[in-house]
N, CA and C atoms of all chains as a GROMACS GRO file, in nm:
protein
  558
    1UNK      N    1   3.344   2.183  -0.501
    1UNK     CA    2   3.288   2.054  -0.538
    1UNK      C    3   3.137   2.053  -0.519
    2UNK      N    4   3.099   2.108  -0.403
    2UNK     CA    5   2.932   2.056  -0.365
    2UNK      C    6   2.876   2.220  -0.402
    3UNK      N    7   2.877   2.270  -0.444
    3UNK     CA    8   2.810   2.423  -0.493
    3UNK      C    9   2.684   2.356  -0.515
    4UNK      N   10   2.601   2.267  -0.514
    4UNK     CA   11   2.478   2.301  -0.558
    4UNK      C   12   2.429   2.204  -0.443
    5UNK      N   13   2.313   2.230  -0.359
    5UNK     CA   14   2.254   2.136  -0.241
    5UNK      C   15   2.364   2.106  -0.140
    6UNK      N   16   2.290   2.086  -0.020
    6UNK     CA   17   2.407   2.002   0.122
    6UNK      C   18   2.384   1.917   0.111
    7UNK      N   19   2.486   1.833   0.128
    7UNK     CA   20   2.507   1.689   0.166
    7UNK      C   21   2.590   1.613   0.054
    8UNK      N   22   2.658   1.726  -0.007
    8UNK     CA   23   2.696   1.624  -0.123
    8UNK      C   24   2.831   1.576  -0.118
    9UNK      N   25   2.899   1.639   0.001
    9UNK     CA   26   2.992   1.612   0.112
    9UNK      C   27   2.933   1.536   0.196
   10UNK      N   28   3.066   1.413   0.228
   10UNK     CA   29   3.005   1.290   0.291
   10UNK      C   30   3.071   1.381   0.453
   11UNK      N   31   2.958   1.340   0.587
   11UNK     CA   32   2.992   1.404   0.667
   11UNK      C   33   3.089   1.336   0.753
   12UNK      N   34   3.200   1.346   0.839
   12UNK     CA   35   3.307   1.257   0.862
   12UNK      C   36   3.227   1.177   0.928
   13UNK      N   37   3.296   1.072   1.007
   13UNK     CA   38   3.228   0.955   1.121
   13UNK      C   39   3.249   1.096   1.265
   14UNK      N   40   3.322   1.187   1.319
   14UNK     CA   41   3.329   1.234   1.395
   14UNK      C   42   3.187   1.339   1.402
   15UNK      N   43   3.231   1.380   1.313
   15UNK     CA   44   3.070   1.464   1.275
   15UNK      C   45   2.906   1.389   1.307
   16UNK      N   46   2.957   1.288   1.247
   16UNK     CA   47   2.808   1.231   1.223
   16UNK      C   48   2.778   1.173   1.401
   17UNK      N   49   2.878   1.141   1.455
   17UNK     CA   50   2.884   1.146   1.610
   17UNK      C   51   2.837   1.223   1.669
   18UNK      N   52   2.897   1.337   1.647
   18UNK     CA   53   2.908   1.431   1.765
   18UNK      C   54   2.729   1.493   1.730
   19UNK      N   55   2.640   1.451   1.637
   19UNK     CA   56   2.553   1.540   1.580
   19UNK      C   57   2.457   1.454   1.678
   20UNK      N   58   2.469   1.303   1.633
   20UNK     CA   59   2.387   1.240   1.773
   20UNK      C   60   2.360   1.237   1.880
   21UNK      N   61   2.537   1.299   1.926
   21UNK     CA   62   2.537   1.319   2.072
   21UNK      C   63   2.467   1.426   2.081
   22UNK      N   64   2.492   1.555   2.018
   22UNK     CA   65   2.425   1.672   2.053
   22UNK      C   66   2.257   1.662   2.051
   23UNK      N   67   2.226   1.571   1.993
   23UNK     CA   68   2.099   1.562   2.009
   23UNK      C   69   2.008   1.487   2.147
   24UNK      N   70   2.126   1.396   2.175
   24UNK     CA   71   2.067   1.312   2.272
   24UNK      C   72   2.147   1.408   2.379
   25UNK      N   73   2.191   1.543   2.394
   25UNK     CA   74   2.246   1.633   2.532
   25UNK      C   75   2.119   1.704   2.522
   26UNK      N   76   2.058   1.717   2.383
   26UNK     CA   77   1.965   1.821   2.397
   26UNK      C   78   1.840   1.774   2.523
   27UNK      N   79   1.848   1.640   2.451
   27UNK     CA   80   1.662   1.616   2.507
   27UNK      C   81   1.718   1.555   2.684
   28UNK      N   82   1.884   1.534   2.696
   28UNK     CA   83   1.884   1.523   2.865
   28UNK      C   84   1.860   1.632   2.913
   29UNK      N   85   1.871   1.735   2.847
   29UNK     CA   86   1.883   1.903   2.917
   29UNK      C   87   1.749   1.897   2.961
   30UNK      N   88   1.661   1.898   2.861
   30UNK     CA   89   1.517   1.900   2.848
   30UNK      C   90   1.477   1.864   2.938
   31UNK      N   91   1.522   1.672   2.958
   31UNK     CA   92   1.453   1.631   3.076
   31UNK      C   93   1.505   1.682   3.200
   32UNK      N   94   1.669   1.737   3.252
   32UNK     CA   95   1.644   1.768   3.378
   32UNK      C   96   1.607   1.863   3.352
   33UNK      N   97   1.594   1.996   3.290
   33UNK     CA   98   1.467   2.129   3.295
   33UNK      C   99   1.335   2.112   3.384
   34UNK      N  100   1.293   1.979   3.289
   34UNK     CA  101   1.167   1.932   3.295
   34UNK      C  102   1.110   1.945   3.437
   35UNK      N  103   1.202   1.820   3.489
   35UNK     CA  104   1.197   1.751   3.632
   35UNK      C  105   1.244   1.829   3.720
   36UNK      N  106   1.380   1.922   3.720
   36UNK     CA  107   1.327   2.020   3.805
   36UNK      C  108   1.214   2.125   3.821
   37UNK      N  109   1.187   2.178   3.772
   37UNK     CA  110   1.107   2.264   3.759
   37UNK      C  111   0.949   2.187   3.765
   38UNK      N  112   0.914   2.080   3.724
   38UNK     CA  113   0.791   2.030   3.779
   38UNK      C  114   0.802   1.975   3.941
   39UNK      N  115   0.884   1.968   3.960
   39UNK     CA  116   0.905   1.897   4.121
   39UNK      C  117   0.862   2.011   4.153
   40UNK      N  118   0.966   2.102   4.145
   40UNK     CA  119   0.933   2.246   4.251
   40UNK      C  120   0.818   2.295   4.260
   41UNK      N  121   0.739   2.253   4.162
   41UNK     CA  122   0.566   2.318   4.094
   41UNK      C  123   0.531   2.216   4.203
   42UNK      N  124   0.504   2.118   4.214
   42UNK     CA  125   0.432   2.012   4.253
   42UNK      C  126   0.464   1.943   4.382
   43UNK      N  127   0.602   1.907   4.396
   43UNK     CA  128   0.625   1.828   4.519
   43UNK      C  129   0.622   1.889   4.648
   44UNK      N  130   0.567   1.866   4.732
   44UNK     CA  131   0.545   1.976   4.887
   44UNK      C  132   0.672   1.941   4.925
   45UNK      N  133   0.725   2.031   4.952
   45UNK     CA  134   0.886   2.038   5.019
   45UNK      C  135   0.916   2.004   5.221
   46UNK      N  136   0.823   1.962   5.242
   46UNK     CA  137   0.816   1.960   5.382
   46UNK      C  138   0.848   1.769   5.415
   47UNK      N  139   0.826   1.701   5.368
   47UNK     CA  140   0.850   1.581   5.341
   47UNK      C  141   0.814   1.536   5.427
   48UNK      N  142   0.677   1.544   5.481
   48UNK     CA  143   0.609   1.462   5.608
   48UNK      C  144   0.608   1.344   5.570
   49UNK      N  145   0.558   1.342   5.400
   49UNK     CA  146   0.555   1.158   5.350
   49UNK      C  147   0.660   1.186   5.276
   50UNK      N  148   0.667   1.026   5.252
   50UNK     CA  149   0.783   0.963   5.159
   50UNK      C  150   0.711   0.925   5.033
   51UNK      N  151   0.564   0.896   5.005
   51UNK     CA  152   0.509   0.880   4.892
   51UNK      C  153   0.454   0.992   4.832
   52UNK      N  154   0.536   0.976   4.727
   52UNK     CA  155   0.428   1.048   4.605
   52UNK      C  156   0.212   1.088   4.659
   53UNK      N  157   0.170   1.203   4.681
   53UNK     CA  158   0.050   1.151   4.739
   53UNK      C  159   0.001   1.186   4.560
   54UNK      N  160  -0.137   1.163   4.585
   54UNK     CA  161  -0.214   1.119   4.438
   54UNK      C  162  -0.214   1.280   4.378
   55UNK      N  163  -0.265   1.367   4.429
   55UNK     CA  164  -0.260   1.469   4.386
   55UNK      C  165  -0.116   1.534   4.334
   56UNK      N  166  -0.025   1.508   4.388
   56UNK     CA  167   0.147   1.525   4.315
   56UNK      C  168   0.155   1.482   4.171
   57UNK      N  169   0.156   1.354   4.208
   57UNK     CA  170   0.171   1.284   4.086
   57UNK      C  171   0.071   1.295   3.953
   58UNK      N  172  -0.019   1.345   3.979
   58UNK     CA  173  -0.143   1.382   3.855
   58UNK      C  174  -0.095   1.528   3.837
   59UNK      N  175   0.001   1.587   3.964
   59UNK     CA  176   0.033   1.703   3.905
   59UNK      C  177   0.186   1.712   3.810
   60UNK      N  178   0.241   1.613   3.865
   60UNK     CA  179   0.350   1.568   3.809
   60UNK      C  180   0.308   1.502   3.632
   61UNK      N  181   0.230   1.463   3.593
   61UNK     CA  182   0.165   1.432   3.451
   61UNK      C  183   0.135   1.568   3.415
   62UNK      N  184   0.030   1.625   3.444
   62UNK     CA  185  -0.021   1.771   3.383
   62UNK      C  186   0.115   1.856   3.347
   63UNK      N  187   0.207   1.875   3.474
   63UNK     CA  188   0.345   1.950   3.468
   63UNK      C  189   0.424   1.942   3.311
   64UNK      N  190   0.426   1.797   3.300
   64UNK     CA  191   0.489   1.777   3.201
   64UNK      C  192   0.440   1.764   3.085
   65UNK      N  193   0.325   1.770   3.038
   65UNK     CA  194   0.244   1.739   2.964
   65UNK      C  195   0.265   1.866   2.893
   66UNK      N  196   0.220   1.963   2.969
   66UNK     CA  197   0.221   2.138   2.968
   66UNK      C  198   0.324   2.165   2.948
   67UNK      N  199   0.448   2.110   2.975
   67UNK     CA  200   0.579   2.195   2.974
   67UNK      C  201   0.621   2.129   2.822
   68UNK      N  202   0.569   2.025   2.739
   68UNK     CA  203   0.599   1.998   2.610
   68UNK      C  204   0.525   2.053   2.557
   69UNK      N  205   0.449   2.136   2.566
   69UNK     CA  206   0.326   2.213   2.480
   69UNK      C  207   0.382   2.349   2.492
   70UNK      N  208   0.422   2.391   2.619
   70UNK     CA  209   0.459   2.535   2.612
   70UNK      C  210   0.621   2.533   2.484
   71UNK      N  211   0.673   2.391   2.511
   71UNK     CA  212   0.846   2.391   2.453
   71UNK      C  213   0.774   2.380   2.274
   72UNK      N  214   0.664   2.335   2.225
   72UNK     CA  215   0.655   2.310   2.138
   72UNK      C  216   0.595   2.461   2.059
   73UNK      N  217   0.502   2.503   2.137
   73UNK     CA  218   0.412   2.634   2.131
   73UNK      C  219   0.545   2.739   2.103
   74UNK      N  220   0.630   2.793   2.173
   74UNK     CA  221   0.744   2.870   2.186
   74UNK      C  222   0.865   2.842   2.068
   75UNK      N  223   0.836   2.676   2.052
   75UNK     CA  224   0.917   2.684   1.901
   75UNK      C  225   0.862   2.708   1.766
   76UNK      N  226   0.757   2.668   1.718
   76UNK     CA  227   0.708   2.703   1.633
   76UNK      C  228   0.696   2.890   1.642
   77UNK      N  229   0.647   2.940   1.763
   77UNK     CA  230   0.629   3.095   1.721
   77UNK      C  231   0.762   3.177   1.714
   78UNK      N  232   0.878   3.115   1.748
   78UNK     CA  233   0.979   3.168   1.720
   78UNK      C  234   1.054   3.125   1.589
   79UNK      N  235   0.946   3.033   1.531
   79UNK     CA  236   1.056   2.986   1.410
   79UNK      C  237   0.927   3.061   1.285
   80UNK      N  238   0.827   3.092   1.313
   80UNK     CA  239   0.744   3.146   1.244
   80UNK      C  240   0.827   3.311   1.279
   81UNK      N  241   0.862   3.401   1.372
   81UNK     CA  242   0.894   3.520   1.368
   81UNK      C  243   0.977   3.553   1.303
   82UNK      N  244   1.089   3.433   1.288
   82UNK     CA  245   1.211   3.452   1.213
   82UNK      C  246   1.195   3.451   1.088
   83UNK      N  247   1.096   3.359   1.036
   83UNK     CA  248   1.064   3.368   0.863
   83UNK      C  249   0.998   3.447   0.838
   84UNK      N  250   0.889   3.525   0.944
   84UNK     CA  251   0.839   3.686   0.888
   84UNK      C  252   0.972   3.763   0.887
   85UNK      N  253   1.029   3.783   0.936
   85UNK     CA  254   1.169   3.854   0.973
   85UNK      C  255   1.307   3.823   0.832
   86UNK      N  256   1.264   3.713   0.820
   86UNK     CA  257   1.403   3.675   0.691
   86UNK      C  258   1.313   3.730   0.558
   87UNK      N  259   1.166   3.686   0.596
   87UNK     CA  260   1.057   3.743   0.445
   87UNK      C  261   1.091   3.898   0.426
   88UNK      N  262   1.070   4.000   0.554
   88UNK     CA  263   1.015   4.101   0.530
   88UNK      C  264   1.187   4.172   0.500
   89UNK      N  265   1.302   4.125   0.562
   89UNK     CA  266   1.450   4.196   0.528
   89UNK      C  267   1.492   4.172   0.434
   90UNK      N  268   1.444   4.046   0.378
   90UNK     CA  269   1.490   4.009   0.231
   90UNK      C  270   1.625   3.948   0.217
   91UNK      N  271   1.699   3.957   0.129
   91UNK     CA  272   1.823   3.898   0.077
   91UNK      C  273   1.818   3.844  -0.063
   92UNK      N  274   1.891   3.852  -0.161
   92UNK     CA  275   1.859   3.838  -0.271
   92UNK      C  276   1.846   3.710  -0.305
   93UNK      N  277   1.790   3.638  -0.426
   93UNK     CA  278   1.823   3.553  -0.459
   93UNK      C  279   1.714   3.402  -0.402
   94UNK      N  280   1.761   3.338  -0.345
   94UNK     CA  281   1.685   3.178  -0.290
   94UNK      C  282   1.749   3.184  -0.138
   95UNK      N  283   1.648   3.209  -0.032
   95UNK     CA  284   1.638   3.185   0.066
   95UNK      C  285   1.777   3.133   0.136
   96UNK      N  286   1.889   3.165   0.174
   96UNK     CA  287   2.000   3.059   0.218
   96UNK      C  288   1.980   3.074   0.342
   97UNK      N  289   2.142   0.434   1.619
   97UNK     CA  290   2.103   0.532   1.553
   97UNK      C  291   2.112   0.556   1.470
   98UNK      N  292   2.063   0.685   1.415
   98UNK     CA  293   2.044   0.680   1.260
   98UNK      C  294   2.135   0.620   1.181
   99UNK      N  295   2.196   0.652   1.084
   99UNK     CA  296   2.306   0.555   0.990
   99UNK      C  297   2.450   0.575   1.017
  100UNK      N  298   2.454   0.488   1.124
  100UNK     CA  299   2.609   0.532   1.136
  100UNK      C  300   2.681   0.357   1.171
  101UNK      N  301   2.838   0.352   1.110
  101UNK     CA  302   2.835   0.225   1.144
  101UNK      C  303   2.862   0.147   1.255
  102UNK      N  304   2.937   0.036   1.247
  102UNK     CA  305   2.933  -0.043   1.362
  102UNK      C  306   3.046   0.040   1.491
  103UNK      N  307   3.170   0.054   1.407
  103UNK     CA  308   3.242   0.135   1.454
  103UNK      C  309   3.192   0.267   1.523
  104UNK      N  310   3.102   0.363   1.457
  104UNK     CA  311   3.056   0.480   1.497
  104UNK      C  312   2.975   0.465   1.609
  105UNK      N  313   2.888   0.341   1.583
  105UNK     CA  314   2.826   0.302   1.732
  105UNK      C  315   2.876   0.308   1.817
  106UNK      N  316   2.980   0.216   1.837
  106UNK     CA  317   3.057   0.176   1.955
  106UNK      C  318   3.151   0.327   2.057
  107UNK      N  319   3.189   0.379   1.905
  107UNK     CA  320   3.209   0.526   2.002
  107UNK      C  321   3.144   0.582   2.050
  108UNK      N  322   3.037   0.591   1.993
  108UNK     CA  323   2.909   0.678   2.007
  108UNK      C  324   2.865   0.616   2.205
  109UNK      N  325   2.878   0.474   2.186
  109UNK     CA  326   2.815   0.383   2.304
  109UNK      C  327   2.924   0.435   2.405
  110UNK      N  328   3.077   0.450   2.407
  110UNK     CA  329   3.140   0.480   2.527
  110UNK      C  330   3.148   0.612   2.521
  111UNK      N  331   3.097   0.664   2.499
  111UNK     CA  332   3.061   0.843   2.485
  111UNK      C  333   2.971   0.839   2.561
  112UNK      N  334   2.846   0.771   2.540
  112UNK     CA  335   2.741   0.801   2.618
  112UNK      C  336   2.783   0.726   2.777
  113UNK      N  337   2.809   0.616   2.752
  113UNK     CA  338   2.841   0.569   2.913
  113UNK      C  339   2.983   0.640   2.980
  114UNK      N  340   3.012   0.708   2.941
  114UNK     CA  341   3.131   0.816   3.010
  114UNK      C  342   3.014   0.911   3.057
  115UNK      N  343   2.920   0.967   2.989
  115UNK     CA  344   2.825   1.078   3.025
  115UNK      C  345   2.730   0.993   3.135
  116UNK      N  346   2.718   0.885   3.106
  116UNK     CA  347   2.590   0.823   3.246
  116UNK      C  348   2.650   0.852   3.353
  117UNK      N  349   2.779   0.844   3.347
  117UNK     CA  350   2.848   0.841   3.476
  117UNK      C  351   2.860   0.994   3.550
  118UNK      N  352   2.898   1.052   3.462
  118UNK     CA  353   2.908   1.226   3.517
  118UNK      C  354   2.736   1.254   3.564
  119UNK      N  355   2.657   1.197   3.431
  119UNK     CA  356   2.528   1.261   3.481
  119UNK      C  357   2.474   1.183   3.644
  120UNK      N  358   2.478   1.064   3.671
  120UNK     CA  359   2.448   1.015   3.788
  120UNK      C  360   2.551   1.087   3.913
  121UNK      N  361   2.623   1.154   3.873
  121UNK     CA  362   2.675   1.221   3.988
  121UNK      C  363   2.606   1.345   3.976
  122UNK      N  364   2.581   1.416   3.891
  122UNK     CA  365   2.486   1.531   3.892
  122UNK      C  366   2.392   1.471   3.978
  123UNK      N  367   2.343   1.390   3.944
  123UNK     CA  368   2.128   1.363   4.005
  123UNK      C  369   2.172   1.320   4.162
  124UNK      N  370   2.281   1.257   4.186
  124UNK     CA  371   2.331   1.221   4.359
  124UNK      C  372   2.360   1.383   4.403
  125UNK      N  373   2.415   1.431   4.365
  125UNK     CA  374   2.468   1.585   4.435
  125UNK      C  375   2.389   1.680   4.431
  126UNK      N  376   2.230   1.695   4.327
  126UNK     CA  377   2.114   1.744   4.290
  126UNK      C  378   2.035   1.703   4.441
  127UNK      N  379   2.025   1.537   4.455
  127UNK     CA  380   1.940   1.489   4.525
  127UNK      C  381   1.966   1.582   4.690
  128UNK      N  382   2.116   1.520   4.697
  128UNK     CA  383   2.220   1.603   4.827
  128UNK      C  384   2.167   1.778   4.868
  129UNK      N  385   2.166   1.825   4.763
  129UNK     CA  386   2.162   1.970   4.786
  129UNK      C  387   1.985   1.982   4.825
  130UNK      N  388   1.937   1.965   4.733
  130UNK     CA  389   1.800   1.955   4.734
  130UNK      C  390   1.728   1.878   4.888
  131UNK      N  391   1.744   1.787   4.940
  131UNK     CA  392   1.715   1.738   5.049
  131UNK      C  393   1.782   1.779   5.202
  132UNK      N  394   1.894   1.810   5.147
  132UNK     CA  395   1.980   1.917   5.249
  132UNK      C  396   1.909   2.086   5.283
  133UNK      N  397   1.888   2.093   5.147
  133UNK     CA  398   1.792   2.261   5.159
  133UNK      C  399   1.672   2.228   5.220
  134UNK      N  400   1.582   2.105   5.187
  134UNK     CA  401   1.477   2.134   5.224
  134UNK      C  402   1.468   2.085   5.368
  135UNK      N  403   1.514   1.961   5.420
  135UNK     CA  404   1.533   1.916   5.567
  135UNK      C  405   1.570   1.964   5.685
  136UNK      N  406   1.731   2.056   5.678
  136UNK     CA  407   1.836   2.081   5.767
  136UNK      C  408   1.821   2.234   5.779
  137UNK      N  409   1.782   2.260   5.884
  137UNK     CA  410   1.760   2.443   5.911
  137UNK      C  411   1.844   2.411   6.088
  138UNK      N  412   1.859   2.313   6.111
  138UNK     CA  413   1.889   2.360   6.290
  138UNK      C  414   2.014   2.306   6.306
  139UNK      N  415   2.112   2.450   6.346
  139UNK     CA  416   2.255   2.420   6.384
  139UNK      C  417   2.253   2.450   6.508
  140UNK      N  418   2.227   2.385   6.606
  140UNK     CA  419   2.208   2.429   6.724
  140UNK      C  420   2.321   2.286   6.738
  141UNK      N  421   2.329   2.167   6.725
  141UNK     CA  422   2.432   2.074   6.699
  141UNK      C  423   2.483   2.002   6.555
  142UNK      N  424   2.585   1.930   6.574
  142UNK     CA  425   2.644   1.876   6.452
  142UNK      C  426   2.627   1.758   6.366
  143UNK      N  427   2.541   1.665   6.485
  143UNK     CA  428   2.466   1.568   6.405
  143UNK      C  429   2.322   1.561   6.329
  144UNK      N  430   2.326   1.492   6.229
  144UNK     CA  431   2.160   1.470   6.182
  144UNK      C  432   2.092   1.453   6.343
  145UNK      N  433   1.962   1.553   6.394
  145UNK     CA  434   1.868   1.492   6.423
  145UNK      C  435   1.762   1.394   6.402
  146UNK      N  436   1.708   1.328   6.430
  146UNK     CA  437   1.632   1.242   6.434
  146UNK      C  438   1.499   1.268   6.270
  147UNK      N  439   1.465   1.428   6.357
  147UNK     CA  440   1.388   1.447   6.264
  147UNK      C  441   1.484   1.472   6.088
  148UNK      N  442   1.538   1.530   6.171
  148UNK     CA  443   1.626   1.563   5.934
  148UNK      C  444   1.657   1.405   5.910
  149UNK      N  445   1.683   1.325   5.985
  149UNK     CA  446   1.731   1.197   5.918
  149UNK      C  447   1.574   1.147   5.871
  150UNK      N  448   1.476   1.146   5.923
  150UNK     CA  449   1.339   1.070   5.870
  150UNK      C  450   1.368   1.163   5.778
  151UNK      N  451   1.318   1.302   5.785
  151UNK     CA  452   1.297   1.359   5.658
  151UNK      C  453   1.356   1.371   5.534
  152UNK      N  454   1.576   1.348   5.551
  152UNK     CA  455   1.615   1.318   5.442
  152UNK      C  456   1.557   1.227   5.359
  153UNK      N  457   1.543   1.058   5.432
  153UNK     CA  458   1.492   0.978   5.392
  153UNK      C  459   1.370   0.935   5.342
  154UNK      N  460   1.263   1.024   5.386
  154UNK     CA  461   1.105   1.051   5.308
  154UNK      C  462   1.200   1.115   5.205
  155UNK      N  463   1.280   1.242   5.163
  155UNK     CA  464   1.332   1.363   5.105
  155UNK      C  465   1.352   1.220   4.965
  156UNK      N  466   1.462   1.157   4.979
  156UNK     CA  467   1.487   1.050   4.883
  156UNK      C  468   1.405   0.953   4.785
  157UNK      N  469   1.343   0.896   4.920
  157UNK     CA  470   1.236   0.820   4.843
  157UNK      C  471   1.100   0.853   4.717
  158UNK      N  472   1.124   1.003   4.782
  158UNK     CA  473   1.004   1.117   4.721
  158UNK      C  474   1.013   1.126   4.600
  159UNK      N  475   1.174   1.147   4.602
  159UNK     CA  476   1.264   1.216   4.497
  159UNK      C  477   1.268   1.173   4.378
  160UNK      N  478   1.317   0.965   4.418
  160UNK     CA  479   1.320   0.913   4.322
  160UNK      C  480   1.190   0.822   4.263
  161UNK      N  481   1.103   0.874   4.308
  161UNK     CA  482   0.964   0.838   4.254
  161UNK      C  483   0.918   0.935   4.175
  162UNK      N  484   0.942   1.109   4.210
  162UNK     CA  485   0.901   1.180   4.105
  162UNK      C  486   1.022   1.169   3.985
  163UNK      N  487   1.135   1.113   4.020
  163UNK     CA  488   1.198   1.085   3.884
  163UNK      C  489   1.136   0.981   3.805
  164UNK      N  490   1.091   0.859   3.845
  164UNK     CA  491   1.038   0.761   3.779
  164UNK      C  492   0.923   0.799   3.698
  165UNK      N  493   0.847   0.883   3.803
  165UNK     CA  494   0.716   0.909   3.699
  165UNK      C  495   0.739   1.004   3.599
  166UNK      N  496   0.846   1.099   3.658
  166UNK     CA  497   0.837   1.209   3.541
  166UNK      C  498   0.914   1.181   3.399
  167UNK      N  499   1.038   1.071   3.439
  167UNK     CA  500   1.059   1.014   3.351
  167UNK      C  501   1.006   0.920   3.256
  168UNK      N  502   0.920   0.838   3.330
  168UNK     CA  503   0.798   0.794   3.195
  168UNK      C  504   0.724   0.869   3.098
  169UNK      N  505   0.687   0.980   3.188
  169UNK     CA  506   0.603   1.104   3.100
  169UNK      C  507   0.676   1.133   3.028
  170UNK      N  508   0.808   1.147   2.991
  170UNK     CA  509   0.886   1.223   2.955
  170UNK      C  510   0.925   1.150   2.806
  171UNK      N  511   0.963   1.028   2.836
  171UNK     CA  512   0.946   0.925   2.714
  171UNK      C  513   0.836   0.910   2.639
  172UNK      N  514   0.696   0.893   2.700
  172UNK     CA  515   0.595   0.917   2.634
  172UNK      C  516   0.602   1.071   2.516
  173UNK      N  517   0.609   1.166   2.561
  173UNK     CA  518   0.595   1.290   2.538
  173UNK      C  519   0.670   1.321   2.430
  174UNK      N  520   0.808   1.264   2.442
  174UNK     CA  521   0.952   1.237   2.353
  174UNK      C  522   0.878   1.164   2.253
  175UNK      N  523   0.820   1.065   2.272
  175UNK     CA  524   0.804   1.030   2.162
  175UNK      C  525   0.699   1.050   2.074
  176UNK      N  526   0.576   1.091   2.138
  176UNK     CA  527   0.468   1.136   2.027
  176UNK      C  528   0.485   1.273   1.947
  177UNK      N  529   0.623   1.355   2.054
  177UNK     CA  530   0.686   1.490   1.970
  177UNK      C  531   0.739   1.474   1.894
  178UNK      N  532   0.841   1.351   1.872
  178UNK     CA  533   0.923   1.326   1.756
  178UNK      C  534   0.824   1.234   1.603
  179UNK      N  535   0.734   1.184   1.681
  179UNK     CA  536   0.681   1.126   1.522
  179UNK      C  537   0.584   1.237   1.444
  180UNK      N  538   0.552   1.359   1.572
  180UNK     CA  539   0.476   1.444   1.529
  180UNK      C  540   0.559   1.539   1.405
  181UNK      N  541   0.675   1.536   1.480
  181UNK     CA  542   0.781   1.620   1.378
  181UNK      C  543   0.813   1.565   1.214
  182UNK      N  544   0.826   1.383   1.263
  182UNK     CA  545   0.884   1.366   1.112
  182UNK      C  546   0.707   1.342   1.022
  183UNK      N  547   0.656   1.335   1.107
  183UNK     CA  548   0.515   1.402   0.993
  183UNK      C  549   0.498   1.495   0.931
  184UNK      N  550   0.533   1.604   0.993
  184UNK     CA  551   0.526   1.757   0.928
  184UNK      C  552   0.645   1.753   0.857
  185UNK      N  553   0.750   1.706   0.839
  185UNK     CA  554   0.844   1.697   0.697
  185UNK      C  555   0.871   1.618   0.600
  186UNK      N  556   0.719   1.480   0.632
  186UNK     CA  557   0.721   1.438   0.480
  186UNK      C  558   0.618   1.432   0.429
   0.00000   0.00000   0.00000
């Protein structure tokens, strides 16, 4: 039936679910990644205080700031390697 | 979210609040381990000392302040990445 373009199949209601969810597991992953791994960078583990001191928390901004630049930097150059890689192996025909 | 209907919502909505629930036991048993590693080194007896109990409790308060902030950043960040994206595809 749909031989020419996607989508010409309607996608079920389960599908179209589960595609949201997977998206909104993605970016929780992300954030605890995030937050662990900037705590550990940043938070002094000795816990003399209970507040955030100023220098944490400006490191806690930079942390994350950086860690969407490195996630963004790392996707683009891996999605650029793969299309030198699909360019240079070829396959006949229109790109599938 | 995107186009889905009223029905699809609503599953979609006790899907996600089945997951709040598992995930808030992650971030309590995260918090547990994490404040336990960093506080409690002396088995010399079986109760919290004095000192691991202040320090759990700085350990907590710490905790959930670098969640707050990092979670704002995080929304911010979320979102100037995602309008950045649907720019570059139309």
């Amino acid at each position: 039936m749909s031989m020419f373009g996607f989508g010409a199949r309607q996608p079920t209601s389960a599908e179209k679910i589960a595609a949201v969810e997977n998206e909104l597991k993605m970016i929780a992953t992300m954030h605890a990644r995030m937050t662990k791994i900037c705590s550990q960078k940043c938070i002094d583990a000795t816990y003399r205080e209970g507040d955030l001191a100023k220098g944490e928390a400006v490191c806690l901004d930079r942390c994350s700031a950086k860690f969407f630049e490195a996630h963004q930097k790392i996707s683009d150059q891996l999605q650029s390697q793969s299309q030198a890689m699909a360019g240079a192996g070829g396959g006949g025909g229109f790109g599938i | 979210m995107d186009n889905l209907t009223k029905s699809e919502q609503q599953e979609l909505e006790t899907r996600l609040q089945k997951r709040q629930v598992k995930e808030f036991m992650t971030l309590f048993g995260g918090l547990v381990d994490n404040c336990f590693t960093a506080c409690v080194d002396d088995f010399t007896s079986k109760a919290l000392s004095g000192r691991e109990n202040g320090c759990i409790s700085r350990c907590v308060i710490k905790s959930m302040a670098t969640q707050t902030r990092l979670s704002e950043r995080f929304a911010e960040l979320n979102q100037s990445m995602t309008a950045e994206m649907q720019n570059k595809r139309f």
